[in-house]
C-alpha positions as semicolon CSV with decimal commas, in nm:
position;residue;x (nm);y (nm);z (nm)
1;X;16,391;-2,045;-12,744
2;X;16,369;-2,352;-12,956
3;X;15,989;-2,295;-12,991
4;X;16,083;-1,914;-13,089
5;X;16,316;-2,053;-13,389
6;X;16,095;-2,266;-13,549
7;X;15,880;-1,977;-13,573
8;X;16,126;-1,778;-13,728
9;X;16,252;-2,046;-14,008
10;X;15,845;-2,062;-14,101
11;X;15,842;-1,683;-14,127
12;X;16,152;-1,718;-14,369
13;X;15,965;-1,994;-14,580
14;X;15,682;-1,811;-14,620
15;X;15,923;-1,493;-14,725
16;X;16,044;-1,687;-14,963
17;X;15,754;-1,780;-15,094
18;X;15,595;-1,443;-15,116
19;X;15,931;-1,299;-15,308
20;X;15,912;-1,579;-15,574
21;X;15,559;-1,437;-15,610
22;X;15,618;-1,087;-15,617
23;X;15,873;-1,188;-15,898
24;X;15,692;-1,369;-16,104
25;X;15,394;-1,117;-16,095
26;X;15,665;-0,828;-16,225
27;X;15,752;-1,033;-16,474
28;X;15,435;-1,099;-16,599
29;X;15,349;-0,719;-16,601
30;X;15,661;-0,687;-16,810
31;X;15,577;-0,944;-17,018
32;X;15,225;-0,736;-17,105
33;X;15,391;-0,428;-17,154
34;X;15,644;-0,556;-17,431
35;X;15,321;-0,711;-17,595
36;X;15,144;-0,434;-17,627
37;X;15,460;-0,240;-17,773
38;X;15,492;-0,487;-18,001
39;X;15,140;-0,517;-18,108
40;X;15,109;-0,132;-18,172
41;X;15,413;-0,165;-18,391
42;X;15,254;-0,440;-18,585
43;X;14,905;-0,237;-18,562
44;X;15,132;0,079;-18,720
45;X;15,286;-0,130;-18,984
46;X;14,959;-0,298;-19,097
47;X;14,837;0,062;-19,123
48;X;15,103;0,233;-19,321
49;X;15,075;-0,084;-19,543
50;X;14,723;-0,029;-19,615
51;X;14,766;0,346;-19,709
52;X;15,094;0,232;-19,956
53;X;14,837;-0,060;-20,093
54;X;14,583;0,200;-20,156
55;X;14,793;0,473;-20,363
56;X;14,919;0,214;-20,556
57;X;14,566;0,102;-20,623
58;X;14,438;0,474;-20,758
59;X;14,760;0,514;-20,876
60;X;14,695;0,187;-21,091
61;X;14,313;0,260;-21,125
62;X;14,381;0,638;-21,291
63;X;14,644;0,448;-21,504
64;X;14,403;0,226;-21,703
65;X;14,051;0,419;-21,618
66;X;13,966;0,641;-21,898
67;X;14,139;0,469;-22,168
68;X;14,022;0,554;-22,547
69;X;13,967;0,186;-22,693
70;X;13,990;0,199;-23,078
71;X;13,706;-0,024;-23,180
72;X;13,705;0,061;-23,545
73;X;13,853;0,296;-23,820
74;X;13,752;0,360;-24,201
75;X;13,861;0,594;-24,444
76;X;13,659;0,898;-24,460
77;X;13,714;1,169;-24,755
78;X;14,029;1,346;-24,870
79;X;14,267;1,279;-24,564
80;X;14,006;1,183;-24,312
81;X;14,001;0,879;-24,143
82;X;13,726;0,831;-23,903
83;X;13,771;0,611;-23,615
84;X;13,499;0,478;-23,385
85;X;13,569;0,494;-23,012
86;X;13,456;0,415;-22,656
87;X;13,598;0,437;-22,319
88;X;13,747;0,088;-22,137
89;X;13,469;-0,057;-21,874
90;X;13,474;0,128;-21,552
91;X;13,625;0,443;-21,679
92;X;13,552;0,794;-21,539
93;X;13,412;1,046;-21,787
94;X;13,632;1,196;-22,038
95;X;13,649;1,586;-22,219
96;X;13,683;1,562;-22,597
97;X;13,948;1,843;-22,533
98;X;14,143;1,619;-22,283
99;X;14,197;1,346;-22,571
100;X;14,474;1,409;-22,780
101;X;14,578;1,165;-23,066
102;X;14,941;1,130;-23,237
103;X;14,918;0,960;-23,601
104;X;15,303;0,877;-23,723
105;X;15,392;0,736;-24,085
106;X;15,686;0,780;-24,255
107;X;15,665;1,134;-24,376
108;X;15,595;1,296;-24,011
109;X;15,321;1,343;-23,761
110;X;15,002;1,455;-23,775
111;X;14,811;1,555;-23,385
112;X;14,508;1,727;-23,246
113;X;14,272;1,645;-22,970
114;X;13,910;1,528;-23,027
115;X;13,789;1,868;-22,934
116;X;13,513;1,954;-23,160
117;X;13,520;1,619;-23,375
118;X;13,372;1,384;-23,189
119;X;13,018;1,252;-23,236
120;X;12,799;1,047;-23,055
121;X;12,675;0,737;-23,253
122;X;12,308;0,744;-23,078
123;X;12,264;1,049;-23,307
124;X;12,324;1,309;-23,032
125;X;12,567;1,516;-23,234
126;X;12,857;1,636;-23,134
127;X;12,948;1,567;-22,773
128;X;13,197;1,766;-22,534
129;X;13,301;1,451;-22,357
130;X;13,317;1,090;-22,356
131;X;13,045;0,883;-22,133
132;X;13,133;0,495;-22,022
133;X;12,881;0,343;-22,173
134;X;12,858;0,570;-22,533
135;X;13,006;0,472;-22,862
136;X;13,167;0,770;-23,078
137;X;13,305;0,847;-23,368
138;X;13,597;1,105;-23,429
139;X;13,711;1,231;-23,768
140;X;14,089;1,294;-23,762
141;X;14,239;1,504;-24,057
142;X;14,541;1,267;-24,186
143;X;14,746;1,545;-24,385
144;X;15,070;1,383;-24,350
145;X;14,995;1,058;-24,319
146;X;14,706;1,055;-24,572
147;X;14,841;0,776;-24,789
148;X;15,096;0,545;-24,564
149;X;15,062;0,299;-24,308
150;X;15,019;0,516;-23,978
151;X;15,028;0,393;-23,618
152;X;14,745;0,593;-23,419
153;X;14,826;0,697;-23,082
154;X;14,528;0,838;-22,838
155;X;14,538;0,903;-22,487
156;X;14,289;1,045;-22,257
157;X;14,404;1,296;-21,995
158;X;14,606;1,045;-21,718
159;X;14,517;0,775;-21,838
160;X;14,705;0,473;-22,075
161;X;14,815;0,533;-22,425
162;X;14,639;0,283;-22,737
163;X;14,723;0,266;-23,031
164;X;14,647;0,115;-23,340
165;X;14,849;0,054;-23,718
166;X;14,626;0,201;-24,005
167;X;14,646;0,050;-24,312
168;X;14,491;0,353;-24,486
169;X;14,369;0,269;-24,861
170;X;14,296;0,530;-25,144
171;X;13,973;0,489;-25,168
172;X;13,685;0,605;-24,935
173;X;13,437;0,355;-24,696
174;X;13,742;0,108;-24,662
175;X;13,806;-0,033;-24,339
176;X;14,169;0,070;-24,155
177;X;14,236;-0,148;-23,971
């Protein structure tokens, strides 16, 4: 009988053994599954992170491509003024008709879009839209603002505003600006 209970506390060592074990392995399968909850949460975050980083990034790109740069003005005749143009680096093609221009002075406002006034410098004539890499020239009728200091406003479709003060003189072939 003696024999028979040393058998027994052995068995009950070893069952101890194996519990500790059996334990320690659910805990490590527990251990997995909150990791790999928490890494698709971080793997959904990083995601929605990207997508907000990229609609800001058009959102910013459609802001500033297209833009009319004013690189020069000079008085034409009567109340003309015309004002040499080109589109910012990396822009996206632009209609003449989606280019609208605001000159304000003193006595009021004079506006119109560069539909129909807008010439290519490389002798092409008139042009229906704005390339990248082209120079142009628009003629804008100054009415109003004909003889006072003006601040020219153009913007291009959804893109940034530019603007420009015009000194305008009296006489024609002066510089503007």
């Amino acid at each position: 009988m003696v024999k028979n209970m040393k058998n027994e506390m052995k068995n009950e060592n070893r069952d101890d053994l194996g519990a500790i074990g059996i334990g320690a392995m659910i805990v490590f399968i527990a251990l997995i599954l909150v990791a790999a909850v928490a890494s698709a949460v971080i793997i959904q975050t990083a995601e929605k992170l990207q997508q907000n980083a990229q609609e800001a990034g058009e959102g910013t790109k459609d802001a500033i491509s297209s833009k009319v740069m004013i690189v020069n003005a000079v008085r034409g005749g009567a109340n003309d003024v015309d004002v040499t143009v080109e589109l910012a680096p990396g822009s996206d093609d632009v209609t003449a008709a989606s280019i609208q221009w605001v000159a304000v002075c003193a006595s009021g406002t004079d506006q119109d879009t560069f539909n129909g006034n807008l010439n290519n410098l490389d002798g092409g004539g008139a042009a229906a839209s704005m390339l990248s890499d082209e120079v142009y020239v628009a003629t804008l009728d100054l009415g109003t603002c004909s003889g006072e200091e003006t601040t020219l406003y153009i913007q291009s479709a959804s893109a940034g505003m530019t603007y420009e003060v015009l000194n305008l003189p009296a006489s024609a072939g002066e510089l503007v600006i």
